[in-house]
N, C-alpha and C positions, 0 to 999 in steps of 0.2 A: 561547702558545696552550694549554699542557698548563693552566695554572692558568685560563684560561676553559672548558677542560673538566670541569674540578672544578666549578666553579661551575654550570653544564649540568646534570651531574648533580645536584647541588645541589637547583634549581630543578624539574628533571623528578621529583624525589622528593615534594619540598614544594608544587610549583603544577602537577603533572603537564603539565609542557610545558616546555622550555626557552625562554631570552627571546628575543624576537623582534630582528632589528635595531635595529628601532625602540626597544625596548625598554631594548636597551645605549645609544643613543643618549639616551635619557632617562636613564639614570643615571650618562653623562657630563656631561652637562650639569648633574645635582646636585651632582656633584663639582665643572664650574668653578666655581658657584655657592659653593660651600666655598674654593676655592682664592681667589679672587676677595677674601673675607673676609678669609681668610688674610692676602694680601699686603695688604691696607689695616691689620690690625694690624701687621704686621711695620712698615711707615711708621708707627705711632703711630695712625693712624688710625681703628682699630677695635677696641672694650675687648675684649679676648680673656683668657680663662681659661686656664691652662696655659701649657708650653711654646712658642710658637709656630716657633720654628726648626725643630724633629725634627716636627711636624704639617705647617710646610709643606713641607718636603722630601718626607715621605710621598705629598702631596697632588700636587706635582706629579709624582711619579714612577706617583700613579696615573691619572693626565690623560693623561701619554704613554701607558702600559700598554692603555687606554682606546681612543687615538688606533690604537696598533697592532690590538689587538681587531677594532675598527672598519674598519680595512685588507682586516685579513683575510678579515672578513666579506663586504667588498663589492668584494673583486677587487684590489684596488690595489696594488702593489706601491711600498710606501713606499722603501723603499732609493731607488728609481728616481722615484718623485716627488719626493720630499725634492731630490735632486741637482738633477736637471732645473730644480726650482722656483730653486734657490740662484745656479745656473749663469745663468738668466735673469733674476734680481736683480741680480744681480752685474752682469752686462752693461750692464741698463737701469740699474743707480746711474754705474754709470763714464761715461754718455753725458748722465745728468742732471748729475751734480758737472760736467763738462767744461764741457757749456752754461753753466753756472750763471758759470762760471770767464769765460769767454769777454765775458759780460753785465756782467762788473765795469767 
């Protein structure tokens, strides 16, 4: 969060206001838009200039970074979603695969 602070200032200097939620949300969404490209060059997919290993690595470390941002801003305590979500994946895969097992 210290480094979307900077950014804060940043913006309240240059557009005299800091970004709005909405606003970080739109410039995550550029980014997966980038990431997205990314990962279809890295498959061969998409004629990409440059490096693309060290851009997508950057890229997605700033999706997460984003993702956290984003957390923070609207309450959420990811530690504790992330788990919860994983712990309930997990559960409903073992009850899907069993089924699934069961159906052979």
């Amino acid at each position: 969060m210290r480094v979307r602070r900077f950014y804060q200032q940043l913006e309240e200097r240059n557009h005299n206001g800091a970004w709005t939620t909405e606003e970080d949300m739109l410039a995550f969404s550029t980014d997966i838009g980038a990431l997205g490209r990314l990962v279809m060059a890295a498959e061969g997919r998409w004629v990409h200039d440059g490096e693309v290993k060290p851009e997508l690595t950057a890229k997605l470390a700033e999706c997460l970074w984003w993702i956290l941002v984003l957390s923070d801003r609207l309450g959420v305590d990811m530690t504790e979603a992330f788990t919860s979500f994983m712990d309930k994946l997990d559960r409903d895969l073992v009850k899907s695969v069993a089924a699934a097992d069961k159906h052979k």
